[in-house]
Steps between C-alpha positions, in 0.01 A plus 500: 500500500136548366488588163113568445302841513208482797242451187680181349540431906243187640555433809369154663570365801566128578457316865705159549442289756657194600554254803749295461765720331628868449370595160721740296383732164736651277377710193576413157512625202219343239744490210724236729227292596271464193539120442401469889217774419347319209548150632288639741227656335501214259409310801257692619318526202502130406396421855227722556371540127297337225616271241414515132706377171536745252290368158737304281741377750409294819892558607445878519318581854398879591425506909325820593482605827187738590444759806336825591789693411698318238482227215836309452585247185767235466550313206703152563639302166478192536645370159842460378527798263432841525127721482443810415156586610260813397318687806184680458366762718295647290215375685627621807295863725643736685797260505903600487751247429852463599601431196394827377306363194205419433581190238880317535690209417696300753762294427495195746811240477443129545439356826474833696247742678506896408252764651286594241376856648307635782180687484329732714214803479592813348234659707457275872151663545344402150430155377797324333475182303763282416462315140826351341540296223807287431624342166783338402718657169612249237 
């Protein structure tokens, strides 16, 4: 049972191929697999992203991954307490946010990985520049 209008509708297709075994796919929903979605994304990010500290902590890393279409931030904490940290993207052209905001805190427990936000253009045609600042709260 599909529950979405055709305008919330967007429709992909996917091709598996395989040699050795019959592949299966089963659709799922997000909700039920969001530790297996953001373990993945974290990966992706970390793996294919840069690498900086944010100032005042070297146990507070933001990777950023960077394409055409999208801009993708993961902070990892490192330590063995808990950050809150202040984004900026006040800097930021043409840009939308997932989180909605332009400036947030996140909360990051020790020892763990959270998605920060993703960024792409408002406008795909214009110039967009992606400028974020992050700070950690006392």
């Amino acid at each position: 049972h599909l529950s979405r209008s055709l305008p919330q509708a967007c429709p992909f297709v996917v091709d598996v191929y395989a040699e050795e075994c019959q592949p299966a796919l089963a659709a799922i929903s997000l909700d039920s697999a969001s530790k297996m979605t953001s373990s993945a994304m974290y990966r992706s990010v970390i793996t294919k992203g840069e690498a900086r500290t944010v100032k005042g902590s070297e146990n507070v890393v933001v990777y950023t991954y960077r394409n055409e279409a999208r801009v993708s931030s993961v902070i990892a904490n490192k330590s063995s307490h808990k950050v809150t940290i202040h984004v900026n993207n006040e800097q930021n052209k043409n840009c939308v946010s997932s989180r909605a905001m332009i400036a947030f805190a996140i909360e990051v427990p020790p020892r763990t990985k959270m998605v920060c936000q993703h960024i792409m253009p408002i406008n795909e045609r214009q110039e967009w520049t992606y400028s974020c600042v992050e700070s950690i709260l006392p």
